[in-house]
N, C-alpha and C positions, 0 to 999 in steps of 0.2 A: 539652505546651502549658505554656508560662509561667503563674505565676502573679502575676496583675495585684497591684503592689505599690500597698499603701495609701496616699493622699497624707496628708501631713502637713501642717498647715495653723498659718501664724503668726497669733496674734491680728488679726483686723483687714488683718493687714499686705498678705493677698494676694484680689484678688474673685475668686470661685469661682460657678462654676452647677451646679446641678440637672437633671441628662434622666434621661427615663422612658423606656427603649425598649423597646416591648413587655411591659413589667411591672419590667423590672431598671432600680432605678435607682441612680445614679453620681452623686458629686460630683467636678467637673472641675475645677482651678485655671486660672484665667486666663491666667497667663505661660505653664504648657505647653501650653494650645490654639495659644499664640501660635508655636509653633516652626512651626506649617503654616500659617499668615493664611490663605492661601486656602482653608483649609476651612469647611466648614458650621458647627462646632460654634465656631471661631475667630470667624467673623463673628456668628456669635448674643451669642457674651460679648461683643461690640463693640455690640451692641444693644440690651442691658440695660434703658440708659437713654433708646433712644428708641422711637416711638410704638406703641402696641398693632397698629398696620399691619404695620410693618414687623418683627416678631418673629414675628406671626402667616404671614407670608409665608417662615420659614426653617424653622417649625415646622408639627406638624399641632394642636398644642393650648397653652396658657400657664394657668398657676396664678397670678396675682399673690401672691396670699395667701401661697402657700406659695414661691413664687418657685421652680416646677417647668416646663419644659421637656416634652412628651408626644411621642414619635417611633412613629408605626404601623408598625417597621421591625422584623426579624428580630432577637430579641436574640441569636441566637448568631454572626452575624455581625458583631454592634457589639463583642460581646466581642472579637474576633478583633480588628479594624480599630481596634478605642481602643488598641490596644498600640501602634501608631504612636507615639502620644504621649509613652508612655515610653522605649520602645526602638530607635526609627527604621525599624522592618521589622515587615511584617504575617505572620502565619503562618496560613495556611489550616485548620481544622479535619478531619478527616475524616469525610465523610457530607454535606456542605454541595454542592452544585452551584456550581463554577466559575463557569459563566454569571452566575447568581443573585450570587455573592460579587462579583463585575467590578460586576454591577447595585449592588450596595450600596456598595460603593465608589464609583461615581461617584455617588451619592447623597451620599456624605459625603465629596465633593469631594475625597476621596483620589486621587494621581496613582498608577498600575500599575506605576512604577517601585518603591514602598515594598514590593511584594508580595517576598518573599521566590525565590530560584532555584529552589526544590525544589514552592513551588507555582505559579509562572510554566511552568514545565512542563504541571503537570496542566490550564489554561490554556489552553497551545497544542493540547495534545493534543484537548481540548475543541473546542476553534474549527476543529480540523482537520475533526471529527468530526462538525462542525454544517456546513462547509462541502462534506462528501460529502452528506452529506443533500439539502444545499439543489442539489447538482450532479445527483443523481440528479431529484429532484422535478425540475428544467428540463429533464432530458433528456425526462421521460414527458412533459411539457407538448409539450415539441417535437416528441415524437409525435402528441399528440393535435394538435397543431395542423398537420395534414398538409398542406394547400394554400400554407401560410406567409402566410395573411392577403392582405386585399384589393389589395394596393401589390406584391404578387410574379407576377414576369413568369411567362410560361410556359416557362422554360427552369428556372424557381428549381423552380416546381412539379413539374417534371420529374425534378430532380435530387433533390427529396425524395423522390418517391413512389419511384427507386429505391434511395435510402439505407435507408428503411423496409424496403426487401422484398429485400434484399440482408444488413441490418445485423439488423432487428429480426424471428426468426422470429416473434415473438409478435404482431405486428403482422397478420395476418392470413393465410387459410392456405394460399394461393398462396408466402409467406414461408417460412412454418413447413415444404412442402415443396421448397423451395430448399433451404432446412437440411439436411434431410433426403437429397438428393438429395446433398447437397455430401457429406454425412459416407459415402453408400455410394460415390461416387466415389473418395474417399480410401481405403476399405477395399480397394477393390478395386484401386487401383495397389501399393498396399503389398501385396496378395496377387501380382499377375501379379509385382512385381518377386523377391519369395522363388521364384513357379512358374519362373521364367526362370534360373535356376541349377538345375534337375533337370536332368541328361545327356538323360535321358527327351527332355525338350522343347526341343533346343537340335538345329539344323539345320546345314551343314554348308557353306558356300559353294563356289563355282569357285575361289574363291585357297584354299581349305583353312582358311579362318577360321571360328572357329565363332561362330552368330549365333543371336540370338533368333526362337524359332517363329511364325512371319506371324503367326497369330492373337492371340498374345500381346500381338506389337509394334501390333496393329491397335488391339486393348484399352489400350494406353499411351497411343499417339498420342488416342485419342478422350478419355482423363481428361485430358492434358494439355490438351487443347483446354477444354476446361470449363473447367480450374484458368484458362486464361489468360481466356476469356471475364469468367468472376467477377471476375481482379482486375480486371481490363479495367473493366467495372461499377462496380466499390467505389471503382477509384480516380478514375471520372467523376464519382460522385455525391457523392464523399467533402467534406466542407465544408471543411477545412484540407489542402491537400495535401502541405504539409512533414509535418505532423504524424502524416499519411498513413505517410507512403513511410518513417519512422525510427520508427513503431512497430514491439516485438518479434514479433509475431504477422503482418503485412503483409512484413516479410520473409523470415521461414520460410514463407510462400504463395511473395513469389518466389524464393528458393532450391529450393522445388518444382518449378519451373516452367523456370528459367534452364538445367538441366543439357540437358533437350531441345531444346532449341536452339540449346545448343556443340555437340552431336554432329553437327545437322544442318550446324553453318556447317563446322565440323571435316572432316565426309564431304563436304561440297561443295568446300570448298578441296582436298581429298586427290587429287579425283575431277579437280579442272582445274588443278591446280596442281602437278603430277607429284610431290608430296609424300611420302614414306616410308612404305608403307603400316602399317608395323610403328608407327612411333610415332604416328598415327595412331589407329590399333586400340589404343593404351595410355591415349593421353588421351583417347579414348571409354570404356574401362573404368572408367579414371579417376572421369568425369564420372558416370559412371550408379551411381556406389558412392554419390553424393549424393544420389539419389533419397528414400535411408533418408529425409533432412529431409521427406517428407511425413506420414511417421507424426504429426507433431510438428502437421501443421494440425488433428489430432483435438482437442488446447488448446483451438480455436476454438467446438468443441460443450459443452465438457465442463468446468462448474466446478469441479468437485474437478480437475482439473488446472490449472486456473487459482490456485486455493490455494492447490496443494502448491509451484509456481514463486514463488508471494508470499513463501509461506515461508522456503524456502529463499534467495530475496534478500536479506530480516529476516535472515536466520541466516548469514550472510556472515562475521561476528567468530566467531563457532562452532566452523565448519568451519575458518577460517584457522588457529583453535587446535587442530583436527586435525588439520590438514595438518604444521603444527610440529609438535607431538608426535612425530605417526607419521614426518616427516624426520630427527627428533633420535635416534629411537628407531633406526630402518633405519641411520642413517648408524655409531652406536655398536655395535649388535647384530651388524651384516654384520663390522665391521673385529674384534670378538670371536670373532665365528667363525671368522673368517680365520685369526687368529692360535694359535688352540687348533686348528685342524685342518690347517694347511697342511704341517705335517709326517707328516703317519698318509701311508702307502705309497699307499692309493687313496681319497686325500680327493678331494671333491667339489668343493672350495672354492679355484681355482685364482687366484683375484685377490678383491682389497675390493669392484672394480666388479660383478662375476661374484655375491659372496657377496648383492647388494642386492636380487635374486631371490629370494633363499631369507629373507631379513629382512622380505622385503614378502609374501612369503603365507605367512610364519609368526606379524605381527604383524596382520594380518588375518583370522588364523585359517583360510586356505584349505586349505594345504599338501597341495600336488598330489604331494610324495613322490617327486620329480627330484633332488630336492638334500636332502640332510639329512648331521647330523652321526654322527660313527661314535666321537669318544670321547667319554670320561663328564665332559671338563671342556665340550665341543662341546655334550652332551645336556643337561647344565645350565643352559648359556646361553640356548638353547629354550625351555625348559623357563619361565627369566625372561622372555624376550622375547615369548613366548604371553601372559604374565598381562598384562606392561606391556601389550601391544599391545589385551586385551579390556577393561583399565580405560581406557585413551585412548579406544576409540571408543566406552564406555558413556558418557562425560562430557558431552560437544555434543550426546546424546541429545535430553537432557527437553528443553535448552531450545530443539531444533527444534522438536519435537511443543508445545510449548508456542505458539511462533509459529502455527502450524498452526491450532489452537484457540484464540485469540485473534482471528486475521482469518477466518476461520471464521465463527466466532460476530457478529463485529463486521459482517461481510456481513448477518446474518440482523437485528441489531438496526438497520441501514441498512435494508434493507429494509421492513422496520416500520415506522420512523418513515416511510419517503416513502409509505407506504400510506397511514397516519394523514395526510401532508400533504394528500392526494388528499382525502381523506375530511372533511376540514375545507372544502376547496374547494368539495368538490359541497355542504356544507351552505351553503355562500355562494352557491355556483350558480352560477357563474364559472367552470367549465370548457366550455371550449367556447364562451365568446363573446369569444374575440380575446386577444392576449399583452398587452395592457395591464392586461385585466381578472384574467387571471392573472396578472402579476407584481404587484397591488395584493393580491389574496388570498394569495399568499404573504406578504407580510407584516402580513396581520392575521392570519395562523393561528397567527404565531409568538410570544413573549412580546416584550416588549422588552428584555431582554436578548438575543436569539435574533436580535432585526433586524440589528446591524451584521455578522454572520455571512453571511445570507442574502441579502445585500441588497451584495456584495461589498466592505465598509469593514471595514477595519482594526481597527477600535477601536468602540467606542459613542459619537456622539458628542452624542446626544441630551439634553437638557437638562432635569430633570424637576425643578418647583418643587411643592410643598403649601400649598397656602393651606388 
């Protein structure tokens, strides 16, 4: 942090004021309040001269005597924000609340442009962070408000009550065993589809084709059926239906779901439409290889895998820098090996293309022992290409695990605060009597710096005078 240079003052030459904030007090020269006129401390030197009203109205207290100025305002953010004056940008403190500093600055008519980039950052992050909050607190409100209020038809009520008991297991325990039922339905298609490749359990057809055991396929057909029921459900009740159908989670359900019913249209075209029976039976094997995409609706139950995909989306520049690596590294390592072994009588190494094999599960450290090198310039290069290869993938480590624990943890202090929301409400006692009376209690639970956050606006745009 700068330190605030002394002013230096000509006889007489320049009027200067006195403020008190919070105990630190400041002498100000008049011409540099003057480079922001629209601020607070600008129009005060402009008021000097007129009436004890109107001074008393920019401030919270006046000395005549002393010709002192009294501000009941954070002095460590006056420190902060009087740098404006000299150096045309504000620098954030650390330890200070974002929120809190935004509040002091519009207090001192400071515009959010003077804020520096490095803590317009910390800012947005802020604002992001109070707008999860405030998203989650309206969703439990939306819960709690199950019927949607006096003016909703019975098709609206309808569509809640199965949003609720579709979306939210926690909602009650007819929900909570739909949950439930959903996650053993998913275990159980992901089991029959592994039991369905045992020789054991594979049946034999009239064309000599081999086919899934009745029981098994009886056990598929009935999970499929559910899966489509559900989305069938989710996507009636669901409130935005674009929003619906291009979430990631709503498509891996229907890419669960869409493979059994290519094979059905597949085998029914096959069966009336004198179609090939072979390539038939191929885009059916095809199609049922996709089934794996169910595992993946386990996401749906389970937050630690919800996290771990956050994650890893955060960690995108990471990985991109280990995917370069390990391509720079494979593409130089394979074309070394090449060249030191393609002479030895029974090298391994019979092209660069051929060598990228043995460079990719040697810089991954797998080496499955199909391909290795047999001279001592070959073992050497290995030998480099192992090390590079375990310092590349230690590198993108921490900072996945670090994303990891970050929205982690960031979930858990979200959570908190929209419990405290709650818990501020019920001391209002406005849960539960209508979304007006909850959306007015949200925002008196919050500060005023908190309301233009919660309260969907941009900016604060609130106006706060001290008489």
């Amino acid at each position: 942090m700068w330190t605030l240079p002394k002013p230096g003052y000509r006889d007489g030459a320049e009027q200067q004021i006195a403020v008190n904030v919070g105990g630190v007090r400041l002498a100000l020269r008049g011409d540099m309040l003057d480079r922001y006129p629209e601020s607070r401390l600008a129009e005060l030197a402009r008021c000097t001269t007129r009436s004890f009203d109107a001074i008393s109205s920019l401030c919270d207290d006046y000395e005549p005597a002393k010709g002192e100025f009294y501000f009941d305002r954070d002095p460590d953010s006056f420190k902060c924000i009087v740098e404006v004056y000299y150096f045309g940008e504000i620098h954030m403190k650390k330890g200070i609340c974002p929120m809190c500093f935004m509040k002091e600055m519009e207090f001192w008519r400071i515009d959010a442009s003077c804020l520096d980039e490095c803590c317009k950052s910390n800012v947005r992050e802020k604002e992001e962070e109070l707008a999860e909050i405030a998203d989650k607190v309206k969703a439990i409100l939306d819960d709690l408000d199950i019927d949607g209020g006096p003016l909703a038809t019975r098709s609206e009520r309808i569509r809640r009550f199965l949003w609720r008991l579709m979306e939210k297991p926690e909602s009650s325990w007819v929900a909570r065993a739909i949950a439930v039922a959903s996650f053993l339905f998913v275990l159980a298609s992901s089991l029959v589809m592994c039991l369905a490749t045992l020789p054991e359990l594979q049946v034999q057809e009239a064309e000599g084709h081999v086919a899934e055991h009745p029981t098994l396929d009886a056990i598929e057909t009935t999970c499929v059926c559910w899966f489509t029921l559900e989305y069938g459900l989710r996507f009636a009740s669901a409130p935005e239906k674009t929003r619906f159908v291009l979430s990631f989670l709503n498509m891996v359900d229907l890419a669960a779901i869409a493979p059994f019913y290519f094979v059905l249209a597949l085998t029914h075209l096959g069966a009336t439409a004198a179609m090939d029976l072979t390539d038939v039976q191929r885009a059916v094997q095809a199609l049922r290889v996709m089934r794996v995409a169910r595992i993946l609706k386990l996401a749906r139950h389970s937050s630690g895998l919800q996290t771990l995909t956050y994650a890893l989306r955060r960690s995108f520049a990471e990985l991109g820098l280990l995917l370069t690596y390990m391509g720079v590294g494979i593409f130089v390592f394979s074309a070394l090996g090449y060249t030191m072994e393609h002479s030895h009588p029974e090298t391994l190494f019979r092209s660069i293309p051929h060598s990228f094999w043995w460079a990719i599960i040697t810089m991954t450290t797998v080496g499955y022992g199909d391909v290795y090198p047999k001279t001592a310039l070959g073992r050497c290069n290995a030998a480099l290409s192992f090390l590079c290869g375990v310092v590349a993938i230690a590198l993108p480590v921490h900072p996945i695990i670090n994303n990891f624990v970050v929205y982690y943890n960031k979930q858990k202090v979200l959570e908190t605060a929209a419990r405290h929301e709650l818990e501020l409400m019920e001391l209002h006692g406005t849960i539960g009597h209508g979304t007006d009376a909850k959306r007015q209690t949200l925002r008196v639970s919050r500060s005023d710096s908190h309301i233009a956050v919660l309260t969907g606006e941009r900016r604060m745009v609130k106006k706060r005078s001290v008489s």
